[in-house]
C-alpha positions in Angstrom: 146.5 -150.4 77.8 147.9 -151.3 74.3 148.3 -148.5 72.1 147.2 -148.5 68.2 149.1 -148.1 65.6 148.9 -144.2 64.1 146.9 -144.4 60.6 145.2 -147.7 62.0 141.4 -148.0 62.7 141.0 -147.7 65.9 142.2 -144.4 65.7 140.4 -143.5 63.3 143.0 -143.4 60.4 144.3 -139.8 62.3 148.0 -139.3 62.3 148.7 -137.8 65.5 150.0 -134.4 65.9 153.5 -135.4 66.7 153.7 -136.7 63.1 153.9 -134.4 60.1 153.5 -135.7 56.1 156.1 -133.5 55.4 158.6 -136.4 56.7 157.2 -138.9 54.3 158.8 -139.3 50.8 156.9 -138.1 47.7 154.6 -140.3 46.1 156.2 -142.6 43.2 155.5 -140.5 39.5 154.6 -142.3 36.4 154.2 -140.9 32.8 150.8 -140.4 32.0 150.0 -143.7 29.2 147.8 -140.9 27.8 150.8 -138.4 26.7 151.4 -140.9 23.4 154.0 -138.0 21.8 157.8 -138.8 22.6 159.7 -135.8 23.8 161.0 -133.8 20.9 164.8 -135.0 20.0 167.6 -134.0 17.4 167.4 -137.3 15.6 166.9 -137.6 12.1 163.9 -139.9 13.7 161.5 -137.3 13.4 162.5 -136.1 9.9 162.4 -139.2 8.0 159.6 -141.2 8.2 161.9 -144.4 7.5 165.3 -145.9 6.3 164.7 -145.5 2.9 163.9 -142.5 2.5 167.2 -141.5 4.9 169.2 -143.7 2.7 168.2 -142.0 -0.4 168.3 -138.4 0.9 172.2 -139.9 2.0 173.4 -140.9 -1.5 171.7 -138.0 -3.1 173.6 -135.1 -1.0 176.9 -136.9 -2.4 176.1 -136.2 -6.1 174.1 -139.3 -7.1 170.6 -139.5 -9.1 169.1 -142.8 -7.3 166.9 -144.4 -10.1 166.2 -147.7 -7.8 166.6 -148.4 -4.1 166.0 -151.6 -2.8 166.3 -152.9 0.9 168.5 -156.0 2.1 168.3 -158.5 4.1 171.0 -157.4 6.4 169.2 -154.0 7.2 171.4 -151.9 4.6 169.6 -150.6 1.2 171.0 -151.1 -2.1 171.0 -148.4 -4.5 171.6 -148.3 -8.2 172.4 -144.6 -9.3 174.1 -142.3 -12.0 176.9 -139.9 -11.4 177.8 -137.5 -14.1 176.2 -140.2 -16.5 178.5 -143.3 -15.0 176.6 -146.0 -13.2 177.3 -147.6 -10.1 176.0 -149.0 -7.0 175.8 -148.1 -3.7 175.4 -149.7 -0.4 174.0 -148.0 2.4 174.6 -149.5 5.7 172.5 -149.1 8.9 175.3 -147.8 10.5 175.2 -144.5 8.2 178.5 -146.2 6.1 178.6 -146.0 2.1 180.1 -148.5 -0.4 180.4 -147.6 -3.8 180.6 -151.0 -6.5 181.8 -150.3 -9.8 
């Protein structure tokens, strides 16, 4: 007499007694979709809503007055400022770098 497979119909779907679900693996886990909020982070990501505003807050803490910020093609912003009445330009790269122009 052939003997069914455990799990299989003919048995019922019972696992015999012999085998435990304790010796299977855990079930895969996915992120719930529904959970839309990213996990908290130190990034500036979550204080600035965008690059110009990052860019500006940048040139300001090093003694500038921006009066016009403009973005570039190349990602960077280009910012036309005053310092102790002199002005000049500055370039704000996307990787956190700043040119001054003359």
């Amino acid at each position: 007499m052939a003997q069914l497979a455990p799990g299989s119909v003919g048995n019922g779907g019972r696992i015999p007694d012999t085998m435990s679900p304790g010796a299977l693996p855990p079930p895969p886990t996915m992120p719930a979709p529904s959970n839309p909020s990213p996990a908290p982070s130190a990034s500036y990501g979550n204080r600035y809503p965008n690059t110009e505003s990052l860019s500006r807050d940048r040139v300001e803490s090093q003694g500038y007055r921006v009066q016009r910020i403009t973005p570039q093609n190349n990602g960077s912003w280009k910012a036309e400022t005053r310092r102790d009445g002199v002005p000049s330009r500055v370039i704000i790269y996307p990787d956190g770098r700043m040119v001054e122009e003359r």
